[in-house]
OpenMM code with the backbone's topology and positions (N, CA, C; nanometers):
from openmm import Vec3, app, unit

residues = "UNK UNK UNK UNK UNK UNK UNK UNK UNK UNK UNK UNK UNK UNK UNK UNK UNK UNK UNK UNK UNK UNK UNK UNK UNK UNK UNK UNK UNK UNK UNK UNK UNK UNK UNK UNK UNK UNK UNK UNK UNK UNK UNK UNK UNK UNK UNK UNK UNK UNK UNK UNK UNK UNK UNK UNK UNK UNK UNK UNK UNK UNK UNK UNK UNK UNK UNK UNK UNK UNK UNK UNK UNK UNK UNK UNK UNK UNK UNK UNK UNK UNK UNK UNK UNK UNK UNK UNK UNK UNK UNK UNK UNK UNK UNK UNK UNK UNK UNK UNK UNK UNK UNK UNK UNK UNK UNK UNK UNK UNK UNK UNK UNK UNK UNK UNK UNK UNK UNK UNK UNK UNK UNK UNK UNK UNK UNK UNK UNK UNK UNK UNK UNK UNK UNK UNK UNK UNK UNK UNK UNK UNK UNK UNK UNK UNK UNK UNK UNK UNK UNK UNK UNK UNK UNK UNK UNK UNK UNK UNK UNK UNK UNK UNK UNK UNK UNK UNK".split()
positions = [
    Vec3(2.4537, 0.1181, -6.6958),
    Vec3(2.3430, 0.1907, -6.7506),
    Vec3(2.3813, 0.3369, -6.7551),
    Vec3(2.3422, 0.3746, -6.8597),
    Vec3(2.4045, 0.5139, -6.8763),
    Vec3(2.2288, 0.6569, -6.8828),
    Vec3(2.3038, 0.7339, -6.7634),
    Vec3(2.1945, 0.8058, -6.7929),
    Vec3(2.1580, 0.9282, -6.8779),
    Vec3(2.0729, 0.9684, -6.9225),
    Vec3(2.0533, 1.0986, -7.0151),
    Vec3(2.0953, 1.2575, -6.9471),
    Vec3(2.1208, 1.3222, -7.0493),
    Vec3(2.2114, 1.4442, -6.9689),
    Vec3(2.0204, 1.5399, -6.8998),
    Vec3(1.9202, 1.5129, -6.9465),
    Vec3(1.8252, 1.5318, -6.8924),
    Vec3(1.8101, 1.5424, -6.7760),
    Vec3(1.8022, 1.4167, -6.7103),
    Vec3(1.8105, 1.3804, -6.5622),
    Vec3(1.8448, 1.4722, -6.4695),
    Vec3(1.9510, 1.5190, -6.5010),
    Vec3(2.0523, 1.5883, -6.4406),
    Vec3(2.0387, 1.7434, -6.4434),
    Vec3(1.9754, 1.7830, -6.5366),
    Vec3(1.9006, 1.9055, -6.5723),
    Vec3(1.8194, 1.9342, -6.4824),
    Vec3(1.7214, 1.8205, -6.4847),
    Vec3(1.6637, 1.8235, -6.3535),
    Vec3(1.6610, 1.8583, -6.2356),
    Vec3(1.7493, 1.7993, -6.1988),
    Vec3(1.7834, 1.7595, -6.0772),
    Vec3(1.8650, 1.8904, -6.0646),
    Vec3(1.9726, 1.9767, -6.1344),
    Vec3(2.0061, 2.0826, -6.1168),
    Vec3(1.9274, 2.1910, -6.1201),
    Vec3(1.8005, 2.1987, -6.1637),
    Vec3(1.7033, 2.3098, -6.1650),
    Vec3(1.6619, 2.3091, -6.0521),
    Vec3(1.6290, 2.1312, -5.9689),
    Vec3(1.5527, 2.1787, -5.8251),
    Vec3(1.6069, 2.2037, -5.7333),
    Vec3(1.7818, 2.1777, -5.7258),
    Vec3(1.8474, 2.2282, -5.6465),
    Vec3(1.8232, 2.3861, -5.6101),
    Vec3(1.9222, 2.4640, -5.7613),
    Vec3(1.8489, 2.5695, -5.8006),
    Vec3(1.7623, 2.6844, -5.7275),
    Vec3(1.6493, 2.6253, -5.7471),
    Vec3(1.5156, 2.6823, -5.7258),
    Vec3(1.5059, 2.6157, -5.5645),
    Vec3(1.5298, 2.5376, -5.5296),
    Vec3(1.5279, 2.5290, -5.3847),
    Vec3(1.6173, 2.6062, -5.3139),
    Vec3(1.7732, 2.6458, -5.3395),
    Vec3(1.8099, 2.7419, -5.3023),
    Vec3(1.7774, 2.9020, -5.3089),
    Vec3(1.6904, 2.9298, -5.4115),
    Vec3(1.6425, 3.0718, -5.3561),
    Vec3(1.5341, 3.0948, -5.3221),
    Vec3(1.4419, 3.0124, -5.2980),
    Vec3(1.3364, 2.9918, -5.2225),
    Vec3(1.3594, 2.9977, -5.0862),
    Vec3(1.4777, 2.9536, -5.0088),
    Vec3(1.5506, 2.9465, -4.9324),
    Vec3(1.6005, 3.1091, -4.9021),
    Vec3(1.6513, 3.1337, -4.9855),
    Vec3(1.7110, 3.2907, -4.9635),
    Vec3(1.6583, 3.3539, -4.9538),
    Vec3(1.5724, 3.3630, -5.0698),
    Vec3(1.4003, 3.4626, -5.0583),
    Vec3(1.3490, 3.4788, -4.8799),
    Vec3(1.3198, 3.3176, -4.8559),
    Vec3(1.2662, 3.3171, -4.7349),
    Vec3(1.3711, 3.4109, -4.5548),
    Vec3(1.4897, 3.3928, -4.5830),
    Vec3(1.6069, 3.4643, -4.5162),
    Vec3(1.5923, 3.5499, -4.5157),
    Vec3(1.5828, 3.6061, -4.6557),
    Vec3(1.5710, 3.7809, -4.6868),
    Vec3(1.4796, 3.8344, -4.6260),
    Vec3(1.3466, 3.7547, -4.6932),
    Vec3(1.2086, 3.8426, -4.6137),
    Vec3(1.2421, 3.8564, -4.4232),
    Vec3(1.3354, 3.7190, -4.3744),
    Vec3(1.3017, 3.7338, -4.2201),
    Vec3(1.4006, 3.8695, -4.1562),
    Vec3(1.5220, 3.8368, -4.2734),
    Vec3(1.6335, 3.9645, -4.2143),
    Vec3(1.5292, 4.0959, -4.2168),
    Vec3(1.4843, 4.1538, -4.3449),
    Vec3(1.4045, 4.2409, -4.3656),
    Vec3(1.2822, 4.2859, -4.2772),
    Vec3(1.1871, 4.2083, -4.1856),
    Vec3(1.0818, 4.1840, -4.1074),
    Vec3(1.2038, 4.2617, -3.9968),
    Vec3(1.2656, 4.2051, -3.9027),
    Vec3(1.3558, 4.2050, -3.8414),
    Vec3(1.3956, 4.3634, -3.8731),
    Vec3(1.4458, 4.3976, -3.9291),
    Vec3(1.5341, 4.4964, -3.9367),
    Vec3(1.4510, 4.6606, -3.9427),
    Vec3(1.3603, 4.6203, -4.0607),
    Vec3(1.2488, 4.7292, -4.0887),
    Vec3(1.0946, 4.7340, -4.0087),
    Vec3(1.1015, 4.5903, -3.9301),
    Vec3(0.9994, 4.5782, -3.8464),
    Vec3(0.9431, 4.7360, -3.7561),
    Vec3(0.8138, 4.6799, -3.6522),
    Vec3(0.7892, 4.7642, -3.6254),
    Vec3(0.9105, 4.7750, -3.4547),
    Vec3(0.9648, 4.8947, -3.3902),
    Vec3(1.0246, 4.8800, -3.3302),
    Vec3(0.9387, 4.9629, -3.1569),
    Vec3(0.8141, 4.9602, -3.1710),
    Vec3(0.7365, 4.9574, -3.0644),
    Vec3(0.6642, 4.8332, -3.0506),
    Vec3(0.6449, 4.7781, -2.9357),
    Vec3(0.4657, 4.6828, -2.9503),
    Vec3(0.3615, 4.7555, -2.9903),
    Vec3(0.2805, 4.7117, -3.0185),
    Vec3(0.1275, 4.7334, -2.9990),
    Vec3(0.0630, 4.7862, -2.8584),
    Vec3(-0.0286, 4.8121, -2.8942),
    Vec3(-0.1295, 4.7883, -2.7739),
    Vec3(-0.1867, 4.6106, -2.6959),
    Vec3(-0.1181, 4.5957, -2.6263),
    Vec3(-0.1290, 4.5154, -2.5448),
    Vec3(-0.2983, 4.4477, -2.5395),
    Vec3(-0.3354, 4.3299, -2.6422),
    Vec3(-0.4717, 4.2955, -2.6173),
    Vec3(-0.5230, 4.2485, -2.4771),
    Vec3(-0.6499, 4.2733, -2.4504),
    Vec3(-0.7193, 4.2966, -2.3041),
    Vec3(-0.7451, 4.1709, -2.2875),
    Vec3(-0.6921, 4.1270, -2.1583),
    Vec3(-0.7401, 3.9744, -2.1000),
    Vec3(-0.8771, 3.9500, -2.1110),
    Vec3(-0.8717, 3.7927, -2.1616),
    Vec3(-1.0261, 3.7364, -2.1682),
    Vec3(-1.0840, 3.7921, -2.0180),
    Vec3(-1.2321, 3.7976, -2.0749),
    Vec3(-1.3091, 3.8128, -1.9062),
    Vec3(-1.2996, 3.6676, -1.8475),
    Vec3(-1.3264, 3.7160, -1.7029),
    Vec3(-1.2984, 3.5564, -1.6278),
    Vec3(-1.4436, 3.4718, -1.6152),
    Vec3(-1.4387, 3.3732, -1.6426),
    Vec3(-1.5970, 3.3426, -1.6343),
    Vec3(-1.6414, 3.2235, -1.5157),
    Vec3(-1.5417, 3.1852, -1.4588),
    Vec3(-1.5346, 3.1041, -1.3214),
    Vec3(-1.4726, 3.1663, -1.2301),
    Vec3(-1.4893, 3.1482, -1.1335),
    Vec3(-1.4354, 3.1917, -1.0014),
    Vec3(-1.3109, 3.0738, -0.9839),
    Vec3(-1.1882, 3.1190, -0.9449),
    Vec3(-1.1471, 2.9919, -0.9133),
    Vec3(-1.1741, 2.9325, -0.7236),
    Vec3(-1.0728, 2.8249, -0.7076),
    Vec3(-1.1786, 2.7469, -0.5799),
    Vec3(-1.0802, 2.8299, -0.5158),
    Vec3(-1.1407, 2.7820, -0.3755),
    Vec3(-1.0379, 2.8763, -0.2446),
    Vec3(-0.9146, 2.8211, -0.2114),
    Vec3(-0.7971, 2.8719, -0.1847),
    Vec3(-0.6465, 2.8120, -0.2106),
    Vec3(-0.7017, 2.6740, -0.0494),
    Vec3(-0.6251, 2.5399, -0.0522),
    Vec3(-0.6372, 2.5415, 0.0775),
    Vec3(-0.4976, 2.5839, 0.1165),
    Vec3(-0.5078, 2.5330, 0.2540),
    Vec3(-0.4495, 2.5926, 0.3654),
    Vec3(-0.2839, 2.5109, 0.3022),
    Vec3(-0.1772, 2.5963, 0.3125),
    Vec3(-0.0464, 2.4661, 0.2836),
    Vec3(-0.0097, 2.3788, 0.4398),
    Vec3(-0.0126, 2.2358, 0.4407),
    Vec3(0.0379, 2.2005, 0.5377),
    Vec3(0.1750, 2.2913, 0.6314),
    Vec3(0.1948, 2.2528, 0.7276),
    Vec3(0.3134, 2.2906, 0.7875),
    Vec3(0.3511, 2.2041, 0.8550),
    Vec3(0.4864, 2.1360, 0.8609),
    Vec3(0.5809, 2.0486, 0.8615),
    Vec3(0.6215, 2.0969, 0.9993),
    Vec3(0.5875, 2.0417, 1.1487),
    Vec3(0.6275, 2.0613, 1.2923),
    Vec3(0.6862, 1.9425, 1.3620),
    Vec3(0.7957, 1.9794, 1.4869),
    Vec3(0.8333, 1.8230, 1.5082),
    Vec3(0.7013, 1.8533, 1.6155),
    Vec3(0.7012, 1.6919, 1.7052),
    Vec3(0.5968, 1.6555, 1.8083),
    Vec3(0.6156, 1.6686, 1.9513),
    Vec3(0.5791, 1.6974, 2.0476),
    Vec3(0.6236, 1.6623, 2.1654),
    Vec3(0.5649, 1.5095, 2.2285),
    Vec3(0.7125, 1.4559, 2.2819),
    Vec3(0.7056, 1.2882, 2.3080),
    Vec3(0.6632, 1.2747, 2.4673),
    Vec3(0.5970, 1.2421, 2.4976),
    Vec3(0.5469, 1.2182, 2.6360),
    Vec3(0.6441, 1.0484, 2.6967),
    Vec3(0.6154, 0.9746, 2.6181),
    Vec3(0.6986, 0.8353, 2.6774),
    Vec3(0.7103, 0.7947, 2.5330),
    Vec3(0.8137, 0.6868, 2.6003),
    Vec3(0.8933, 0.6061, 2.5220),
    Vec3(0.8626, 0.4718, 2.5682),
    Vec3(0.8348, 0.3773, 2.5035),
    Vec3(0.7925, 0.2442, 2.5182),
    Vec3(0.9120, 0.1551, 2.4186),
    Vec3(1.0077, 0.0495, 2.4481),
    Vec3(1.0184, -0.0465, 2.4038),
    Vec3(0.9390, -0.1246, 2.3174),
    Vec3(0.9834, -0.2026, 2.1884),
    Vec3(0.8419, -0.2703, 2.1536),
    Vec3(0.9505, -0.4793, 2.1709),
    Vec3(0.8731, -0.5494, 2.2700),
    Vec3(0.9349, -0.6372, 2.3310),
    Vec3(1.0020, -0.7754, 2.2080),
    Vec3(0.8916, -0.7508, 2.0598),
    Vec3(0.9020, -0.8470, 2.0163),
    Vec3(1.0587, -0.8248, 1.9000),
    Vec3(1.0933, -0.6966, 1.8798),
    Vec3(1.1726, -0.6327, 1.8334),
    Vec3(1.2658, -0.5343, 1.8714),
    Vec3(1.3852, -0.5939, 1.9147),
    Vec3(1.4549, -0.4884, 2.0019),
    Vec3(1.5125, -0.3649, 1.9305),
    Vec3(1.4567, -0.3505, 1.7699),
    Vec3(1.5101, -0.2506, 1.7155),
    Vec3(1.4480, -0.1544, 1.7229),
    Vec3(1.3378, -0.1606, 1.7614),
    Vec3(1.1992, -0.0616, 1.7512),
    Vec3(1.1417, 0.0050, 1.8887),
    Vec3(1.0709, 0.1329, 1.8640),
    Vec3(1.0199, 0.1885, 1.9945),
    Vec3(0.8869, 0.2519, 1.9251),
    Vec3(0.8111, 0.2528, 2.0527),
    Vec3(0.6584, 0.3348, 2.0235),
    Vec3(0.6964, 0.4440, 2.1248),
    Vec3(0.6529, 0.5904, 2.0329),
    Vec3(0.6710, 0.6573, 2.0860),
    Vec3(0.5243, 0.6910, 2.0765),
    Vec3(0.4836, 0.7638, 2.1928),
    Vec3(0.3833, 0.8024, 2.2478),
    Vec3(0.3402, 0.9291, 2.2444),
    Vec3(0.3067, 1.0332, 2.1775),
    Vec3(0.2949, 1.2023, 2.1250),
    Vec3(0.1833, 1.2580, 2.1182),
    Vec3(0.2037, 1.3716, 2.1337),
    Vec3(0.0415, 1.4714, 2.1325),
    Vec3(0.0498, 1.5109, 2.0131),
    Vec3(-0.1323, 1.5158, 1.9426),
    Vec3(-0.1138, 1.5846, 1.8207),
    Vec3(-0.2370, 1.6021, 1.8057),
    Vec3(-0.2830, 1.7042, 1.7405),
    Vec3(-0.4063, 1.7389, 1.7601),
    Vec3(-0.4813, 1.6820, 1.6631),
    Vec3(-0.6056, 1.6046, 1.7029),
    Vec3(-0.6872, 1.5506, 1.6718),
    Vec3(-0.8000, 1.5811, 1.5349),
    Vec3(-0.7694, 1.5421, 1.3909),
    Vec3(-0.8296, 1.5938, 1.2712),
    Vec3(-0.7568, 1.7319, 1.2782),
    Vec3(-0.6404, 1.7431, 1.2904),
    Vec3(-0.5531, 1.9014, 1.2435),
    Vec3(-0.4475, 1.8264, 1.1889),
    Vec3(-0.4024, 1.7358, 1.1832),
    Vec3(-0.2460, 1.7074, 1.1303),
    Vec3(-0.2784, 1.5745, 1.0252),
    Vec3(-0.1404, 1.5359, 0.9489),
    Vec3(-0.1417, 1.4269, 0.8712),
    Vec3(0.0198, 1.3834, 0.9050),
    Vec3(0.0136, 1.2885, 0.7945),
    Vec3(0.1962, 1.2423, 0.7872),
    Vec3(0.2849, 1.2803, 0.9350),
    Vec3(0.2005, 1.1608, 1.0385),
    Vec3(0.2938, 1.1776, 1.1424),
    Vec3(0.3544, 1.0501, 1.1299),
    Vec3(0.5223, 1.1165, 1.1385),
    Vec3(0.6348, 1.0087, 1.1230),
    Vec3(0.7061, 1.0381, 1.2318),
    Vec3(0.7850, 0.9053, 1.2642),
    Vec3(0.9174, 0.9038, 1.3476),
    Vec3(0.9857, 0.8378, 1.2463),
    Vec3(1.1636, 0.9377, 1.1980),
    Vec3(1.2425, 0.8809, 1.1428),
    Vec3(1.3884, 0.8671, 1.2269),
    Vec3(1.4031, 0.7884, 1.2085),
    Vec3(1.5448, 0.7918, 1.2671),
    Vec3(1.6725, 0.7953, 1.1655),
    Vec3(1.7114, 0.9425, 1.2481),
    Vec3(1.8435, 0.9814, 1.1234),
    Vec3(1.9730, 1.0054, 1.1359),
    Vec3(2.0236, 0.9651, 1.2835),
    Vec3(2.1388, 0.8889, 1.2832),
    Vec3(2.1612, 0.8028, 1.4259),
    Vec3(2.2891, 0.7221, 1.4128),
    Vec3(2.3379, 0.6207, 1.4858),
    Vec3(2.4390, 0.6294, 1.5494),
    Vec3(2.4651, 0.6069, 1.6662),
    Vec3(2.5750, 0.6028, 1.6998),
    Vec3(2.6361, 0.4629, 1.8243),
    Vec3(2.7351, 0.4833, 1.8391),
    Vec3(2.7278, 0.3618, 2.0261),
    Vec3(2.6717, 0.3785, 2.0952),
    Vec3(2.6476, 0.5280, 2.1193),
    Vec3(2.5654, 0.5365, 2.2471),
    Vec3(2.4347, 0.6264, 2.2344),
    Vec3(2.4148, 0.6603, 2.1305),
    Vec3(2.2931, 0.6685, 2.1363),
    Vec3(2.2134, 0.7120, 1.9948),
    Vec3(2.1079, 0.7160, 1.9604),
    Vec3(2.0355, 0.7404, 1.8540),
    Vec3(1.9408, 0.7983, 1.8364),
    Vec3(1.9230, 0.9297, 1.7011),
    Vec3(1.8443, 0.9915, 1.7094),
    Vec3(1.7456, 1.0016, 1.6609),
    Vec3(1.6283, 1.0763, 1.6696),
    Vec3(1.5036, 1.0096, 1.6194),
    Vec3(1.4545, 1.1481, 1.5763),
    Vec3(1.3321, 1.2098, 1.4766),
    Vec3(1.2821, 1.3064, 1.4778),
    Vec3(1.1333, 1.2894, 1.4377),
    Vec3(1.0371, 1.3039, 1.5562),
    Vec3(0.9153, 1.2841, 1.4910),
    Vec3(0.8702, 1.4254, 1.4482),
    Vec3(0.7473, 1.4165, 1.3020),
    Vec3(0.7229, 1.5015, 1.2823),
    Vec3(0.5686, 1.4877, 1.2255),
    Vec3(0.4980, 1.5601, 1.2038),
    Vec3(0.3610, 1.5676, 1.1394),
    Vec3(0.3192, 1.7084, 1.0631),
    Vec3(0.2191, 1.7231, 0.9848),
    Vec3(0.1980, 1.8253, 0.8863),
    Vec3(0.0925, 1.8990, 0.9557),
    Vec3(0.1025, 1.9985, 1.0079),
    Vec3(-0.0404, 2.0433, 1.0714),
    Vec3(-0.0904, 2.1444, 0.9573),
    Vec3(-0.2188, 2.1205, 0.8918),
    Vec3(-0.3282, 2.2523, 0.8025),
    Vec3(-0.4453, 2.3520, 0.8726),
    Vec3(-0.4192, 2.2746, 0.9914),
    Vec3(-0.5478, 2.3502, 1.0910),
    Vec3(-0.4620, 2.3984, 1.2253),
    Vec3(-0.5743, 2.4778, 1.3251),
    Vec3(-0.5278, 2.4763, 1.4327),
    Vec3(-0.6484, 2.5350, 1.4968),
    Vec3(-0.6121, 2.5078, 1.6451),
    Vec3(-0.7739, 2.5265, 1.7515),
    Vec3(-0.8046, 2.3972, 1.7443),
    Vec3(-0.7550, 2.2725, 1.7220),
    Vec3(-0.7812, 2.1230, 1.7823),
    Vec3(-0.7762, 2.0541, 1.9050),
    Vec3(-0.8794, 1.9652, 1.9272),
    Vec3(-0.7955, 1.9050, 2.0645),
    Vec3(-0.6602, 1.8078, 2.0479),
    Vec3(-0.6314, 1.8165, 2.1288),
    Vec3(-0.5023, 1.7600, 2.1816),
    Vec3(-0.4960, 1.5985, 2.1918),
    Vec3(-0.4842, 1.4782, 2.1288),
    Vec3(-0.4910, 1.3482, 2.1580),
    Vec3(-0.3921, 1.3188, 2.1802),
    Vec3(-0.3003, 1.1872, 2.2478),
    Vec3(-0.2376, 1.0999, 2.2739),
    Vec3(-0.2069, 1.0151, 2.1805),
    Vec3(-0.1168, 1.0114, 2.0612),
    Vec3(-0.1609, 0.8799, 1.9749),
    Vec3(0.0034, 0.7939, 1.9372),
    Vec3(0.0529, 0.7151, 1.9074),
    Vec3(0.1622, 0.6349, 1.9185),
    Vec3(0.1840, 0.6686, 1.7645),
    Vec3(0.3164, 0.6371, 1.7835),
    Vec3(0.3996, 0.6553, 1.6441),
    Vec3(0.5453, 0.5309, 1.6627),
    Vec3(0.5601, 0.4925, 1.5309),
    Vec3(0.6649, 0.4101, 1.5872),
    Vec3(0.7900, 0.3921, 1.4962),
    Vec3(0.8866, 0.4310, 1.5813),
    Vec3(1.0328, 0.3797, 1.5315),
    Vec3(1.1423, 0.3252, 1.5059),
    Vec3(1.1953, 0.2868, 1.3939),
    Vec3(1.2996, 0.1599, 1.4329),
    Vec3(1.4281, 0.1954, 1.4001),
    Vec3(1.5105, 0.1692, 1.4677),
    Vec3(1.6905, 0.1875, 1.4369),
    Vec3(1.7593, 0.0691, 1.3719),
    Vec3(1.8496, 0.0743, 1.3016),
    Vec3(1.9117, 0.0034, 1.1873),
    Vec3(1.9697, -0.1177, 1.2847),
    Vec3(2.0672, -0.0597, 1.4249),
    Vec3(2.0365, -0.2048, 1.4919),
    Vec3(1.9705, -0.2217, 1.6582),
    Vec3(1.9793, -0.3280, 1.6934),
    Vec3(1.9555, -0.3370, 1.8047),
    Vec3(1.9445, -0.1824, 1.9127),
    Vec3(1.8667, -0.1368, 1.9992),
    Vec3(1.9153, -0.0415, 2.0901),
    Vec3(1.9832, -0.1068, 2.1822),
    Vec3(1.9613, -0.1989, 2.2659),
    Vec3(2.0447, -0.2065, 2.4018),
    Vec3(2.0353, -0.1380, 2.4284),
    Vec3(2.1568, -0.0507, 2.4979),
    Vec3(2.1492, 0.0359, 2.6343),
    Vec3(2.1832, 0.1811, 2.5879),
    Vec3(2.1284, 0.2387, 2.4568),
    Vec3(2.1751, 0.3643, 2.4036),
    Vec3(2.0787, 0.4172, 2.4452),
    Vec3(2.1212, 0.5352, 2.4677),
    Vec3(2.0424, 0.6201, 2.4925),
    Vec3(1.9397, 0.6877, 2.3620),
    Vec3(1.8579, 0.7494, 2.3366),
    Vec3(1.7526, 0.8530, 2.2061),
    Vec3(1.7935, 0.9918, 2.2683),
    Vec3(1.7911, 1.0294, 2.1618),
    Vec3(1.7800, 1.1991, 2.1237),
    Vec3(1.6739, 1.1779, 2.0649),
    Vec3(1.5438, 1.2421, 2.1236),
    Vec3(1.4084, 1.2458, 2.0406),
    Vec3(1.3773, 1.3865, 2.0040),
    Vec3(1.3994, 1.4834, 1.8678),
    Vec3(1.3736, 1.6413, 1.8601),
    Vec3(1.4340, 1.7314, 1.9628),
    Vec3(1.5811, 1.6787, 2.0179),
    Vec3(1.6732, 1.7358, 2.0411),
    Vec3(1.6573, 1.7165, 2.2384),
    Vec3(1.5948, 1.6081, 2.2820),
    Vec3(1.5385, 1.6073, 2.4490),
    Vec3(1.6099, 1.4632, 2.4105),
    Vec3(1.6934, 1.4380, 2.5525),
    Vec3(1.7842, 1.2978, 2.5545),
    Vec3(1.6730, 1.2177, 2.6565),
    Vec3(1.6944, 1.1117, 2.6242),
    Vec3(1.6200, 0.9894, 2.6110),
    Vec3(1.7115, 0.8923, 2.7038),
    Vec3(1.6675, 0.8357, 2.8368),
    Vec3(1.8076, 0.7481, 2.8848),
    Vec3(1.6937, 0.5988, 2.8956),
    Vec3(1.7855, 0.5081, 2.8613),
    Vec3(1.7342, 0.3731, 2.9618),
    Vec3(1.7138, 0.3895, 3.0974),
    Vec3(1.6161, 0.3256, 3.1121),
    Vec3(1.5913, 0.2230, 3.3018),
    Vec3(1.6224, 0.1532, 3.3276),
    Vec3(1.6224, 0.0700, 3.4117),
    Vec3(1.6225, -0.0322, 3.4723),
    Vec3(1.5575, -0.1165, 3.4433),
    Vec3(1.4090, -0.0842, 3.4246),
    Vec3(1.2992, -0.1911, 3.3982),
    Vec3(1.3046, -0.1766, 3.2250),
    Vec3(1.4197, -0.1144, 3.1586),
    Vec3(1.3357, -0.1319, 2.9873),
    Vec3(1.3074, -0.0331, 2.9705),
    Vec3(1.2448, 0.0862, 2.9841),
    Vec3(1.1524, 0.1958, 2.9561),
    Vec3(1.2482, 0.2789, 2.9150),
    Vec3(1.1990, 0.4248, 2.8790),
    Vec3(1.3088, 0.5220, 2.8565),
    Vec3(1.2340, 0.6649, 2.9486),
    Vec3(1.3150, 0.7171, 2.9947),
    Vec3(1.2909, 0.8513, 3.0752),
    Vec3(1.3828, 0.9803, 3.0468),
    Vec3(1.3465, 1.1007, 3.0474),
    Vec3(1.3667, 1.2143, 3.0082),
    Vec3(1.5116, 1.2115, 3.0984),
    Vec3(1.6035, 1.2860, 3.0703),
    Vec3(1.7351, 1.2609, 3.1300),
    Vec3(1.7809, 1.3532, 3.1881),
    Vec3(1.7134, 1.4837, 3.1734),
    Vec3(1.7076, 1.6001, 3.2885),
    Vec3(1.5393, 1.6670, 3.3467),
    Vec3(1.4886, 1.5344, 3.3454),
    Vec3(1.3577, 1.5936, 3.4130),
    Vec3(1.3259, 1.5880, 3.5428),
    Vec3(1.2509, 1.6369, 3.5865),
    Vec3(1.2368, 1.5837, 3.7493),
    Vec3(1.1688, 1.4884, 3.7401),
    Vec3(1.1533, 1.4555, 3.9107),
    Vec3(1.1212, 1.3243, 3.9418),
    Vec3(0.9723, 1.3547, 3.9212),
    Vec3(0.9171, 1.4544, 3.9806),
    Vec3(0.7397, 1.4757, 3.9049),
    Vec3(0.6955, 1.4629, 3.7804),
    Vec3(0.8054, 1.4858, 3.7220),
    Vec3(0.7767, 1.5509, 3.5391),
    Vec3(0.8075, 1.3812, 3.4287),
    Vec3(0.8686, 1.3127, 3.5045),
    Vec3(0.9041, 1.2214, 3.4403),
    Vec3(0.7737, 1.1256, 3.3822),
    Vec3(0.8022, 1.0694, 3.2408),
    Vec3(0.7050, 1.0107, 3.2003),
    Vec3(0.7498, 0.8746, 3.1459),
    Vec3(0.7836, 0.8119, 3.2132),
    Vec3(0.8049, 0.6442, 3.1725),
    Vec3(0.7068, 0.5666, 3.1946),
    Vec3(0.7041, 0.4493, 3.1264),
    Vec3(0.5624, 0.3551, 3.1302),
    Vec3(0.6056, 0.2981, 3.2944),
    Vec3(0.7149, 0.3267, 3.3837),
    Vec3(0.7196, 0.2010, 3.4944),
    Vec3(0.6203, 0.2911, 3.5605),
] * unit.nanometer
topology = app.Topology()
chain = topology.addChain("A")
for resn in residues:
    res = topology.addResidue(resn, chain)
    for name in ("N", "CA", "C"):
        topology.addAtom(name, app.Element.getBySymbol(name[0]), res)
């Protein structure tokens, strides 16, 4: 099929004309640009505010815990309840993680988010588990060593004999 030299006329005019429509448009931006204005303005005045915003709260704060005892948990020898003070409706996200392993002993870091303060003081359990068995390793709990007993329990490993807090 043969086409008419028309067609093509066409089609070369809108090329054409689409290319300096194109240029036109370049020109005007080089030109804006170049001859523009080379101060700002006057800076328009912030909307008025018409809400108050709310009161920031408080940002949590991320503290480790102090561990009073260490309990075995009997049905799982991988796991321990640890036993910690934390003040009562002041804290959230209390965890014990355990974050490393070794032969002889393993460490643990409990921690909780406190947003308040001037709380009382509660007693409340938290609990942790190690990847294997403890046996006879000793804990590093927030940097205070942790030894086995005799009976199972775990006791502070430079405390005195008054100060000590094991379940025996």
């Amino acid at each position: 099929m043969k086409s008419s030299g028309s067609v093509w006329f066409v089609y070369a005019v809108a090329v054409v004309v689409t290319f300096l429509i194109g240029l036109l448009a370049f020109s005007v931006f080089v030109l804006a640009k170049v001859f523009g204005s080379s101060e700002p303005g006057p800076a328009p005045a912030p909307p008025p505010v018409t809400q108050a915003a709310p009161a920031p709260t408080p940002t949590p704060k991320t503290t480790t815990v102090k561990v009073f005892e260490i309990r075995p948990v009997v049905a799982d020898d991988r796991q321990l309840v640890l036993i910690v003070a934390t003040p009562a409706g002041c804290t959230r996200a209390l965890r014990a993680t355990t974050y490393a392993e070794g032969p002889g002993a393993v460490a643990v870091r409990v921690t909780q988010q406190a947003y308040r303060t001037g709380c009382t003081w509660q007693r409340k359990p938290v609990l942790a588990t190690a990847a294997r068995p403890l046996g006879t390793r000793s804990l590093i709990v927030n940097g205070t060593l942790w030894t086995p007993t005799r009976s199972g329990g775990y006791e502070q490993a430079l405390a005195t004999t008054s100060a000590r807090t094991n379940g025996t």
